[in-house]
RODO-2510 file (C-alpha; in nm, 4 decimals, decimal comma):
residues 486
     n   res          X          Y          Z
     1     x     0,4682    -2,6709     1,6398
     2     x     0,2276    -2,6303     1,3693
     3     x    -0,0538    -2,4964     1,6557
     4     x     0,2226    -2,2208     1,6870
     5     x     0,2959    -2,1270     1,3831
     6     x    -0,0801    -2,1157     1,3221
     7     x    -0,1536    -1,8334     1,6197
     8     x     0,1189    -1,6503     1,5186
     9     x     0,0058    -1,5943     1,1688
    10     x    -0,3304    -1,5366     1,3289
    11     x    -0,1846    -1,2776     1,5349
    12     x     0,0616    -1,1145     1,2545
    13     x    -0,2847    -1,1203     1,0484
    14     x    -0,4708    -0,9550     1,3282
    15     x    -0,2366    -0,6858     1,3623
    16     x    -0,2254    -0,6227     0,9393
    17     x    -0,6354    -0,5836     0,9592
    18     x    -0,5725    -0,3235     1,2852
    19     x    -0,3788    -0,1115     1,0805
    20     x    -0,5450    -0,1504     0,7483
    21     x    -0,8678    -0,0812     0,9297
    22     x    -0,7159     0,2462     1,1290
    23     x    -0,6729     0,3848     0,7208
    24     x    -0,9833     0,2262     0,5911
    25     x    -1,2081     0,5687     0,6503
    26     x    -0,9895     0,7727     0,4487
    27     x    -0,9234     0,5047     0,1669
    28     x    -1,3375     0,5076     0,1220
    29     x    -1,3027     0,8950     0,0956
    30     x    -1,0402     0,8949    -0,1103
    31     x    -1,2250     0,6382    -0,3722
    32     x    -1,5841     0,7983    -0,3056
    33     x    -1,4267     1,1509    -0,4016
    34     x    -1,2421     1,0554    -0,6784
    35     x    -1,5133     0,8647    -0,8271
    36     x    -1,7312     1,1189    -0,8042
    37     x    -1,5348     1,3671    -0,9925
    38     x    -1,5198     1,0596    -1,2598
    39     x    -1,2304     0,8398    -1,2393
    40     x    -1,2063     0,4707    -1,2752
    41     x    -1,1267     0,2120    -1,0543
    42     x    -0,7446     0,2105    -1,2158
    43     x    -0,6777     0,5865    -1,2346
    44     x    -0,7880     0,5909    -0,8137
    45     x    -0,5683     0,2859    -0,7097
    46     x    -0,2951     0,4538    -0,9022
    47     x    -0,3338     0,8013    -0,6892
    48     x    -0,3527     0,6011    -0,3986
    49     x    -0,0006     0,4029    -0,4634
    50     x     0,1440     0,7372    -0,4385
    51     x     0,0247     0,8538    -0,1310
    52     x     0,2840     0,8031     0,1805
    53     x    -0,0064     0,8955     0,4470
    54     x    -0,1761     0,5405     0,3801
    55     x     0,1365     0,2803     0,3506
    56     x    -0,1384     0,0042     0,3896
    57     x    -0,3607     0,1273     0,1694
    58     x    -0,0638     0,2336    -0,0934
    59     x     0,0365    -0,1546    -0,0100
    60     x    -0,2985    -0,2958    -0,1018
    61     x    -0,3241    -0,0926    -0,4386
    62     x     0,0137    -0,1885    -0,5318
    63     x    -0,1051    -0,5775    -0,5466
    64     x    -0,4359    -0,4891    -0,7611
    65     x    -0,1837    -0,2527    -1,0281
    66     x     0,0018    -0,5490    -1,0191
    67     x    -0,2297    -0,7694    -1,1205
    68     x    -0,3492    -0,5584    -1,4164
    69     x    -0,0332    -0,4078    -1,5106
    70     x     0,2109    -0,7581    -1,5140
    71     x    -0,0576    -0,9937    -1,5728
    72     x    -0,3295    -0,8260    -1,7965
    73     x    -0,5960    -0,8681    -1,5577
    74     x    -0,8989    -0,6814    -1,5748
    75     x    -0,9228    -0,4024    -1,3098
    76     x    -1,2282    -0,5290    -1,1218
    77     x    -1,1355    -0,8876    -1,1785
    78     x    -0,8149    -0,7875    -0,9587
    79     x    -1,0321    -0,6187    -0,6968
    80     x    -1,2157    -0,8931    -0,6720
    81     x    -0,8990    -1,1417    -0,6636
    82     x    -0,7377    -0,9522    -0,3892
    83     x    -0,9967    -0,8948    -0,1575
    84     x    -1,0788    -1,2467    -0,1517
    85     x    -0,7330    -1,2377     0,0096
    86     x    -0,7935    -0,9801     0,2290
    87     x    -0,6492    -0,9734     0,5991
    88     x    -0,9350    -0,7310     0,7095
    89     x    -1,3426    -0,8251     0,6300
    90     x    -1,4212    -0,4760     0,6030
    91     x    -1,2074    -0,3771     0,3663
    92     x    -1,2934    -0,7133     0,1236
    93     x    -1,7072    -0,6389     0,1832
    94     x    -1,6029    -0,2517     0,0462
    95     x    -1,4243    -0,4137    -0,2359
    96     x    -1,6653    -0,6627    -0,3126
    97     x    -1,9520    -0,3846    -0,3119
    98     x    -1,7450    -0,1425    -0,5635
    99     x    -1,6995    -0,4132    -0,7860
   100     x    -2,0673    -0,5018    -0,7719
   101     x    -2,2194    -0,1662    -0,7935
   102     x    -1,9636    -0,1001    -1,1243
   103     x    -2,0512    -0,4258    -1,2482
   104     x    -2,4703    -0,4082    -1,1519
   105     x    -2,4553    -0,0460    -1,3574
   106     x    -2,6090     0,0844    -1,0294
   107     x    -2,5401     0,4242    -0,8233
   108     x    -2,1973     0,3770    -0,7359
   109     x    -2,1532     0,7571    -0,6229
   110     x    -2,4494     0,6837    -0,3572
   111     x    -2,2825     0,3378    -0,2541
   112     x    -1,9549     0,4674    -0,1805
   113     x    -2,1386     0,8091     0,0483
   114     x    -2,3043     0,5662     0,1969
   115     x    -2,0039     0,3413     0,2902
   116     x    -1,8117     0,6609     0,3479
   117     x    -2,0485     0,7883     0,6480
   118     x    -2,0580     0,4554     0,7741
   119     x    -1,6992     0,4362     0,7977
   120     x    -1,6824     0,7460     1,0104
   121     x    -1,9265     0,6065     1,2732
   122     x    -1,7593     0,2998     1,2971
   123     x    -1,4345     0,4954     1,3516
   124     x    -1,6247     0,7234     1,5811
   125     x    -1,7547     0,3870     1,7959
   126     x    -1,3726     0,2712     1,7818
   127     x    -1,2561     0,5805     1,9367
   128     x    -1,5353     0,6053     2,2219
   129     x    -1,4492     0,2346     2,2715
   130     x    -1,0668     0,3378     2,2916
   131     x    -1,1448     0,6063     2,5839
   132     x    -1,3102     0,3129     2,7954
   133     x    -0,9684     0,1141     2,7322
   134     x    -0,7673     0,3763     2,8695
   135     x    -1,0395     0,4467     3,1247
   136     x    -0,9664     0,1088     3,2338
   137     x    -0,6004     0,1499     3,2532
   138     x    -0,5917     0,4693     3,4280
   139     x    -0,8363     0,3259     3,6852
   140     x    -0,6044     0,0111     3,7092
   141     x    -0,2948     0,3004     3,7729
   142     x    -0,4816     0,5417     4,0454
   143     x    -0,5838     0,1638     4,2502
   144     x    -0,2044     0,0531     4,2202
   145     x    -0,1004     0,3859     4,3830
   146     x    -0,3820     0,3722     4,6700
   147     x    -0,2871    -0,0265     4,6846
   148     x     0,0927     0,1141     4,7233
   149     x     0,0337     0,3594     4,9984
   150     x    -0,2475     0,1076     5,1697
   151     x     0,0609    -0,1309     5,2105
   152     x     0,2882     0,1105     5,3334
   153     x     0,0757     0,1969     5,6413
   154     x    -0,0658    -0,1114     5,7088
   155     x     0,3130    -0,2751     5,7187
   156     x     0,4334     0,0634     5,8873
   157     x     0,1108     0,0025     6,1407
   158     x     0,2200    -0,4126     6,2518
   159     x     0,5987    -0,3051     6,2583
   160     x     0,6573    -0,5671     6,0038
   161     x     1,0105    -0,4358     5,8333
   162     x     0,9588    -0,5645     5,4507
   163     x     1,3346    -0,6057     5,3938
   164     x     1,3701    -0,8853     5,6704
   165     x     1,0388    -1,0076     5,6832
   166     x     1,0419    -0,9845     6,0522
   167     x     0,7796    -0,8717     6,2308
   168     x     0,9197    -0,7128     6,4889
   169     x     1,1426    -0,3786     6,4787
   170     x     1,3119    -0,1804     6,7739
   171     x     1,2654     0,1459     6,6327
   172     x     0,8594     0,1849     6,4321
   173     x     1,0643     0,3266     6,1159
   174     x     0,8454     0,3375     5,8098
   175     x     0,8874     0,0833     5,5449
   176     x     0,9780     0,3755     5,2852
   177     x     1,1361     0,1279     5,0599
   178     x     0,8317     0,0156     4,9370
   179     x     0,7407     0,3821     4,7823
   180     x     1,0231     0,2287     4,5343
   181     x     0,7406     0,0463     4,3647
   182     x     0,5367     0,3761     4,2660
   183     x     0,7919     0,4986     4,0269
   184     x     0,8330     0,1748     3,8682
   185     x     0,4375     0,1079     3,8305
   186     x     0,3834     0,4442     3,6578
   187     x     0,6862     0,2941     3,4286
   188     x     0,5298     0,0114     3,3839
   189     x     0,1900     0,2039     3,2846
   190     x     0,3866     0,4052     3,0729
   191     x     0,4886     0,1508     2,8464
   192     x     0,1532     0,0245     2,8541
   193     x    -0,0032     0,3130     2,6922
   194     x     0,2156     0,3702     2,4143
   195     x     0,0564     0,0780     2,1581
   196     x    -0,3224     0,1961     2,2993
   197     x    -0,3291     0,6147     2,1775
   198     x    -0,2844     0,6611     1,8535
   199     x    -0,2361     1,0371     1,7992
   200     x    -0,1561     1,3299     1,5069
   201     x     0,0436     1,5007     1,7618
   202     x     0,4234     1,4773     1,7202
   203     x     0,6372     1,3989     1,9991
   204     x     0,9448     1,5921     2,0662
   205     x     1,2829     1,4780     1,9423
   206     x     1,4251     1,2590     2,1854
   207     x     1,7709     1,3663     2,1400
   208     x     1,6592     1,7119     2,1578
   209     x     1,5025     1,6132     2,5206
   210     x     1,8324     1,4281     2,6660
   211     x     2,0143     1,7222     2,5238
   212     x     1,8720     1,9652     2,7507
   213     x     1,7623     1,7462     3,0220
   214     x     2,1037     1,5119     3,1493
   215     x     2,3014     1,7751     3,2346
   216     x     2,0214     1,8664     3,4587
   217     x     1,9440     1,5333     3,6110
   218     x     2,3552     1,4529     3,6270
   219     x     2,4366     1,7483     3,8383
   220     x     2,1441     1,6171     4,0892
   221     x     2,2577     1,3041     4,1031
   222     x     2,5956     1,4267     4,1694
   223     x     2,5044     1,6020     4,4285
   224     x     2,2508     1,3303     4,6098
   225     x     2,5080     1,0550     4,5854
   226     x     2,8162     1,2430     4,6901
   227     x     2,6144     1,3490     5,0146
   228     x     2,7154     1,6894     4,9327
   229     x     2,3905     1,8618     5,0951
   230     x     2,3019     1,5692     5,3158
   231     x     2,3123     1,8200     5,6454
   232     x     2,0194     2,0150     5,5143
   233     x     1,8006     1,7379     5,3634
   234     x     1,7113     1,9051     5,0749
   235     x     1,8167     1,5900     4,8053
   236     x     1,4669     1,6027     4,7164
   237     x     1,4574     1,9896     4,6321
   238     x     1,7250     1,9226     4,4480
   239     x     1,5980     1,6392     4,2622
   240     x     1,3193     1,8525     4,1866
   241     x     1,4387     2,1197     4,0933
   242     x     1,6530     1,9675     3,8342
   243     x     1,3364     1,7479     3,6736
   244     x     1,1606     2,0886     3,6233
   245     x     1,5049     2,2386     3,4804
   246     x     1,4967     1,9496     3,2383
   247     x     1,1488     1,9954     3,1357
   248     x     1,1063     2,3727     3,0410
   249     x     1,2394     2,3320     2,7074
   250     x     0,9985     2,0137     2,5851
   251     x     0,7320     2,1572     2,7700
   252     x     0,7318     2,4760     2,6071
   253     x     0,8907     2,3048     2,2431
   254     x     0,5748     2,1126     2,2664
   255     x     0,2843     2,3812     2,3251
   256     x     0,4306     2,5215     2,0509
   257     x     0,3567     2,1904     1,8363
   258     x     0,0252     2,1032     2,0269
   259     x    -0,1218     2,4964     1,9615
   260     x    -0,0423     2,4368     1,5796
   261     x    -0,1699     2,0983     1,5739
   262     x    -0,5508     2,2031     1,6995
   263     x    -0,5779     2,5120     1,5821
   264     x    -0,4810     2,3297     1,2467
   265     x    -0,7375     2,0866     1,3135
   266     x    -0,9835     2,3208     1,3990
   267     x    -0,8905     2,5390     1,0742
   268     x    -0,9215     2,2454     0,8133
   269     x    -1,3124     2,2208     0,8369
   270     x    -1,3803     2,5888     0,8069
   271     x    -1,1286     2,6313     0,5058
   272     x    -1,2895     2,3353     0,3095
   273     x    -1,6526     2,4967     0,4129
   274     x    -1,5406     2,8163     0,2540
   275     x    -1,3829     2,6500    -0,0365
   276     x    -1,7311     2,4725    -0,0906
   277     x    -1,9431     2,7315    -0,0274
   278     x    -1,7177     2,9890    -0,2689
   279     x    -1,7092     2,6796    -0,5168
   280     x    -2,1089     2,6738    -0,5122
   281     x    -2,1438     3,0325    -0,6390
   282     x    -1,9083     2,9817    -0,9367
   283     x    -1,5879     3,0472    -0,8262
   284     x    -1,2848     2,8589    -1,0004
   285     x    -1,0984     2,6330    -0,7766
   286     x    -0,8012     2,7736    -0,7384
   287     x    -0,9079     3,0937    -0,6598
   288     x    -1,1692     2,9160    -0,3711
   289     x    -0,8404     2,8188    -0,1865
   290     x    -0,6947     3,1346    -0,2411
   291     x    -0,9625     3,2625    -0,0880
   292     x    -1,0200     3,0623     0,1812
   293     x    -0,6992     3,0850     0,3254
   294     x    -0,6187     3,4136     0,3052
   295     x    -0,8123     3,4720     0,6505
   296     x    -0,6273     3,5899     0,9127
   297     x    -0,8545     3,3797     1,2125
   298     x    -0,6609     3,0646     1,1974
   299     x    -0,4371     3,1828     1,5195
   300     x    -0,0715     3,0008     1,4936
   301     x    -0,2174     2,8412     1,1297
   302     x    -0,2420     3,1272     0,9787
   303     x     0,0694     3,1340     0,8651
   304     x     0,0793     2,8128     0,6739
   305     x    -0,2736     2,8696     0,5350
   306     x    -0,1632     3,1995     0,4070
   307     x     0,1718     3,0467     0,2801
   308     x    -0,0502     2,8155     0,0715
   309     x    -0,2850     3,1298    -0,0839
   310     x     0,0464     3,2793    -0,1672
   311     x     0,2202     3,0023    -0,3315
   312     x    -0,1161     2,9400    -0,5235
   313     x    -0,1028     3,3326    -0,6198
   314     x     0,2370     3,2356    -0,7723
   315     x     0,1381     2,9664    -0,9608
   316     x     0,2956     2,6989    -0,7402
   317     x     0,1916     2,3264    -0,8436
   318     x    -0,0584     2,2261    -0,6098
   319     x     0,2009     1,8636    -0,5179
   320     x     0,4991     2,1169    -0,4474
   321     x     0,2659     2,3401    -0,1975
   322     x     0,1249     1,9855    -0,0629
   323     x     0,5280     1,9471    -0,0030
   324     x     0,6125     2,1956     0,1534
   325     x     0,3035     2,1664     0,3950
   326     x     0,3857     1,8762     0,4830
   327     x     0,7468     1,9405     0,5983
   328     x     0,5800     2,2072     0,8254
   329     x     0,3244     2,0244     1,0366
   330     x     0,3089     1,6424     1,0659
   331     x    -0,0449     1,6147     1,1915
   332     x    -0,2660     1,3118     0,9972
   333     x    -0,5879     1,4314     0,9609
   334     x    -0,4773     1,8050     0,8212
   335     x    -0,2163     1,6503     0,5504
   336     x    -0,4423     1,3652     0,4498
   337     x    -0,7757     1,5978     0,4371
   338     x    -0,5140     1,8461     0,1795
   339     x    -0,3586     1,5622     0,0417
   340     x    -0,7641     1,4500    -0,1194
   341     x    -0,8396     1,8245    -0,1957
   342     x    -0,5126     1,9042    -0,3742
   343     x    -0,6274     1,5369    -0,5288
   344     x    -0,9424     1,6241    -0,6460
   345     x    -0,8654     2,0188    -0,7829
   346     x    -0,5603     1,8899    -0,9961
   347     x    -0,7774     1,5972    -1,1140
   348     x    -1,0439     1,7629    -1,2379
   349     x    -1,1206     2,1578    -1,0921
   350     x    -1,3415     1,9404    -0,7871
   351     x    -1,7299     1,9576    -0,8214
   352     x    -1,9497     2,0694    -0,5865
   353     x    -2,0126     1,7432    -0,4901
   354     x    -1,7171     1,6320    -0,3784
   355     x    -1,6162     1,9384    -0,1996
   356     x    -1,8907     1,9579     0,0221
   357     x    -1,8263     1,5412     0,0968
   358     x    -1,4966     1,6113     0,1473
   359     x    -1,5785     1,9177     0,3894
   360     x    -1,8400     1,7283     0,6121
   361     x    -1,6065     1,4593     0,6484
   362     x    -1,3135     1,6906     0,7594
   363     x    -1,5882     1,7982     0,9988
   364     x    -1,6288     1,4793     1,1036
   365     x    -1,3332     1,3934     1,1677
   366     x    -1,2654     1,7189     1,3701
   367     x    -1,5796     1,6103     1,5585
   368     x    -1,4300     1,2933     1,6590
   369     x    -1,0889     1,4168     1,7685
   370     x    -1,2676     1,7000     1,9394
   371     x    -1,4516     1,4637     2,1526
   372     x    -1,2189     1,2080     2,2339
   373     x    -0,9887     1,4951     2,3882
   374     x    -1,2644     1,6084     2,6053
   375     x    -1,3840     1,2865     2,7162
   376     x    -1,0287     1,2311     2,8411
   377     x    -0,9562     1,5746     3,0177
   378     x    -1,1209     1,4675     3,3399
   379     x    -0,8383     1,2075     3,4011
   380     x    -0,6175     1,5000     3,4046
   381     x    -0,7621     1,6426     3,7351
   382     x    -0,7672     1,2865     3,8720
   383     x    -0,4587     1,2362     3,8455
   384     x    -0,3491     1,5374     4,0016
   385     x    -0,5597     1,4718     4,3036
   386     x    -0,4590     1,0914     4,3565
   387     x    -0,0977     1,2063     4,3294
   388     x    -0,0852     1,4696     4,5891
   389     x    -0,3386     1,2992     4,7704
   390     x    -0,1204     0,9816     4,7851
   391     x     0,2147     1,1817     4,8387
   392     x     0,1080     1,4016     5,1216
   393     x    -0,0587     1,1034     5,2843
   394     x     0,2515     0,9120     5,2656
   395     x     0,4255     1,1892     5,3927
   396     x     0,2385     1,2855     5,7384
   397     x     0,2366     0,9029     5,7863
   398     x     0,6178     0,8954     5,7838
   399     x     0,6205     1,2143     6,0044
   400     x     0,3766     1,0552     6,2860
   401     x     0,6415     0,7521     6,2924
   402     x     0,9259     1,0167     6,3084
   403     x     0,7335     1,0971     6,6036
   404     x     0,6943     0,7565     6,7467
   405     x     1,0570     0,6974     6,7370
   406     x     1,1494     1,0505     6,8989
   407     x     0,9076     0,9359     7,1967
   408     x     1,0760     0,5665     7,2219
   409     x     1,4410     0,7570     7,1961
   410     x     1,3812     0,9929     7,4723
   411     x     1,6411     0,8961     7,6759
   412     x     1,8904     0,8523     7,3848
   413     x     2,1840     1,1256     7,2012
   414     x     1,9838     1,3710     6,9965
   415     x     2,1888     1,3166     6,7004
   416     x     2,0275     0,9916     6,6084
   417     x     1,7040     1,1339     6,7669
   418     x     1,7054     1,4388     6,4529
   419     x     1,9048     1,2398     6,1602
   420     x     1,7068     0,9236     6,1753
   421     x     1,3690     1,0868     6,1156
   422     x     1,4910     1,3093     5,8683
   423     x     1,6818     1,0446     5,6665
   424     x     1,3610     0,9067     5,6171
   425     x     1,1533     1,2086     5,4736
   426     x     1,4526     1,2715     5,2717
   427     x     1,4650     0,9451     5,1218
   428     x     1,1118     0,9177     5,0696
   429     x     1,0369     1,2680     4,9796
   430     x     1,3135     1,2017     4,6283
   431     x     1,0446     0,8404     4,5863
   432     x     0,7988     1,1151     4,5424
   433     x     0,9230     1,3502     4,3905
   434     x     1,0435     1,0913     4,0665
   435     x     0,7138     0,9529     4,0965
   436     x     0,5478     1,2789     4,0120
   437     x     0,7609     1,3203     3,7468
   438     x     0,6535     1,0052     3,5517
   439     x     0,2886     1,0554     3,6304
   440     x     0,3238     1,3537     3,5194
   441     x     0,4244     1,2017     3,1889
   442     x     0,1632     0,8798     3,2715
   443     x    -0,1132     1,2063     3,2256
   444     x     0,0057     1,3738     2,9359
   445     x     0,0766     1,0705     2,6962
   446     x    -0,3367     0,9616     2,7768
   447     x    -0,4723     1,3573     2,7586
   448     x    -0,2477     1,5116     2,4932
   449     x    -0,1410     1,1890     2,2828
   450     x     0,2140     1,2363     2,3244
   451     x     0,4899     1,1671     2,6234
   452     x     0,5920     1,5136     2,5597
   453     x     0,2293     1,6705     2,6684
   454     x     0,3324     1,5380     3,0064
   455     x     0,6307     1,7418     3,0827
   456     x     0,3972     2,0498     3,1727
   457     x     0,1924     1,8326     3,4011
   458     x     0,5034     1,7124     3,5733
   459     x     0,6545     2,0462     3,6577
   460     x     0,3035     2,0910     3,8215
   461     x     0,3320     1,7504     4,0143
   462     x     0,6817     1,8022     4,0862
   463     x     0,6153     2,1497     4,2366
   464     x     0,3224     2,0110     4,4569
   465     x     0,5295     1,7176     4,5467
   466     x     0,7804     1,9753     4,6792
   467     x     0,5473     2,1525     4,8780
   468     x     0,3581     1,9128     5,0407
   469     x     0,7403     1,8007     5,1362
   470     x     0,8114     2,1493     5,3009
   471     x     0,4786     2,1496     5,4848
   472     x     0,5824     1,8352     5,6535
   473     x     1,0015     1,8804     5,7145
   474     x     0,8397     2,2523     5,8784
   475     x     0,6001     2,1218     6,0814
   476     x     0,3370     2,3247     5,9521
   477     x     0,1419     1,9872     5,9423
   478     x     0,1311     1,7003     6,1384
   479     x    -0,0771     1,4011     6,2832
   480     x    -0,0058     1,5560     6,6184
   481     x    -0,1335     1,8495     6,5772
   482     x    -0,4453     1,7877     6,3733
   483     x    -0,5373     1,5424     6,6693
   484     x    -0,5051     1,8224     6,9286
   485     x    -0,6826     2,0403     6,8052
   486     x    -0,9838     1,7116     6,7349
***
């Protein structure tokens, strides 16, 4: 019992230093910056408890104000008292070297750059190390699928029927029932994936999505249960047609979000560049933001970057424009990198100094972000491929055993001859067709950071899906023919 209780506190403390560390780079900026433009240890934890971007970090700071503010103790003694309880090591050995380089009388400006830069590359390191995680998992997805349509034939090849377990079947009908799985592995992946990506993109509402999307999927499944267009075999169409009806609106909802989110991204280094640069040749603070955001180059930010040269022109308090930024875009890295500007202008006009730390690590940052979205656009193409690779696969195999069992029913009515056959592209063709849809949203969750990035890729996947379907219930393709003509 006591074994127990001891791994789950291990694991409950494992989790605290995950999330602490996640925060860690921008704590060290935040302290670095704020020391440098001359504040005490006291006056920076205090900042810090107000800032809602950073609960662990506001959480942490809370305990050392407590300590000096209920019990009198002195502010590095309470550094040094909490991070002896610390749940994560690298945020005690940052503590501990503060303390030591206040307490030594050394450079404490150059100790916390220093720690600052090494931050980054750590977080850098985590991030490459968090695209080989997912590289693992969407290698473990695309072998599930091939392992899913391997099965398929090879069961469909013996005449094994996988409901019965009997090896031996009058009629060689496919054993479509086991394209059931697909769907529910890319489910399963799914669910995976949503405690590995951590991402500044917002998803959609989800009450916004059902909103627009059950009607959709109802009528289809009205119609596909009630039979109602079960003489033309197009339940799959249908299907289809109603997944891509019930993903225009969070598809195009979300490139809306996803074109303000980078080109936010991308505008945040170039604004605190300017701000630096304008800074170095004199220019009062306020009037450097004015400045910098008055260009007109920052595409779908522009109008946010103006509103915040405008409200500055009207003598707006730098926390109210902070406020109203942040109702308008939710991204992390654009409201925190604002959130230590605004910090260290209404603190103390911001030196040189800082500005230009706090602009290369913006541009850091950036860097990072920039990367780990290009490492991971590859999988997007992948994906594609293994899905209609996979689908239309699946699909001439189930036509070539439509074709077996027209030869063995020859001499048979030519009702069950046509209907049989066809039952079984239409019921595998709607397997397909859903599990295009979820891939769809399996791709977009790793390549965009957000379930709602995926929508777009499954109208794509969905429309492919329906095509390669239409090849094979026209004929156009077949095993048949493509050995004739070998």
């Amino acid at each position: 019992m006591l074994s127990l209780k001891n791994i789950d506190k291990a694991e409950a403390q494992k989790k605290q230093s995950q999330k602490i560390e996640r925060e860690l780079p921008y704590f060290i900026t935040i302290v670095s910056l704020l020391a440098a433009s001359g504040f005490g240890p006291f006056t920076i934890f205090q900042k810090i408890k107000e800032m809602r971007l950073l609960p662990m970090m506001r959480i942490e700071s809370i305990k050392i104000l407590k300590r000096i503010e209920l019990l009198g103790v002195d502010p590095l003694t309470a550094i040094t008292e909490t991070k002896e309880k610390q749940a994560s090591r690298l945020l005690g050995d940052f503590l501990s070297g503060y303390v030591s380089a206040i307490q030594s009388g050394g450079n404490v400006a150059n100790y916390l750059k220093t720690k600052m830069k090494s931050a980054y590359d750590v977080l850098e390191n985590k991030e490459k190390n968090s695209v080989e995680k997912l590289s693992g998992v969407i290698h473990g997805w695309l072998t599930m699928q091939i392992v899913v349509l391997a099965v398929f034939i090879l069961i469909s090849a013996v005449g094994s029927n996988p409901l019965t377990g009997s090896g031996t079947q009058t009629n060689s009908d496919p054993p479509y029932v086991l394209l059931i799985i697909g769907p529910i592995i890319s489910a399963f992946f799914l669910i995976i994936v949503k405690g590995m990506i951590n991402s500044s993109i917002q998803e959609v509402e989800v009450k916004k999505i059902i909103k627009f999307g059950i009607p959709c999927v109802l009528v289809a499944s009205i119609l596909i249960l009630t039979k109602a267009f079960a003489s033309l075999q197009i339940d799959a169409y249908i299907l289809g047609a109603s997944l891509i009806a019930a993903s225009i609106w969070p598809t195009l909802k979300f490139m809306k979000i996803y074109r303000l989110n980078i080109d936010a991204e991308t505008s945040t280094p170039q604004i605190l560049r300017d701000i630096t640069e304008a800074r170095k040749a004199g220019m009062g603070p306020e009037k450097c933001i004015i400045r910098a955001c008055k260009r007109k180059d920052f595409k779908s930010f522009n109008t946010l970057a103006n509103m915040v040269s405008n409200k500055l022109e009207w003598g707006v308090v730098l926390n109210n424009i902070y406020e109203v930024l942040e109702k308008e875009i939710k991204n992390f890295q654009v409201l925190i990198t604002f959130k230590i500007l605004f910090e260290i202008i209404s603190a103390g006009g911001g030196n040189v100094n800082s500005l230009d730390s706090l602009a290369d690590a913006s541009e850091k940052i950036h860097g990072i972000e920039k990367n780990k979205r290009e490492m991971l656009k590859p999988y997007v193409i992948v994906g594609f491929m293994i899905i209609t690779v996979t689908g239309f696969t699946t699909l001439l195999t189930l036509d070539s055993f439509a074709n077996v069992n027209e030869e063995k029913n020859l001499n048979k009515d030519t009702q069950s001859v046509v209907t049989k056959p066809s039952s079984f592209i239409g019921t595998v063709s709607i397997a397909l067709v859903l599990q295009a849809w979820l891939s769809g949203l399996f791709i977009g969750k790793i390549t965009k950071g957000a379930y709602s990035g995926g929508f777009m890729y499954s109208i794509n996947l969905v429309i492919i899906t329906m095509v390669c379907i239409g090849l094979i219930q026209l004929h156009l393709l077949n095993f048949n023919s493509l050995l004739k003509h070998s």
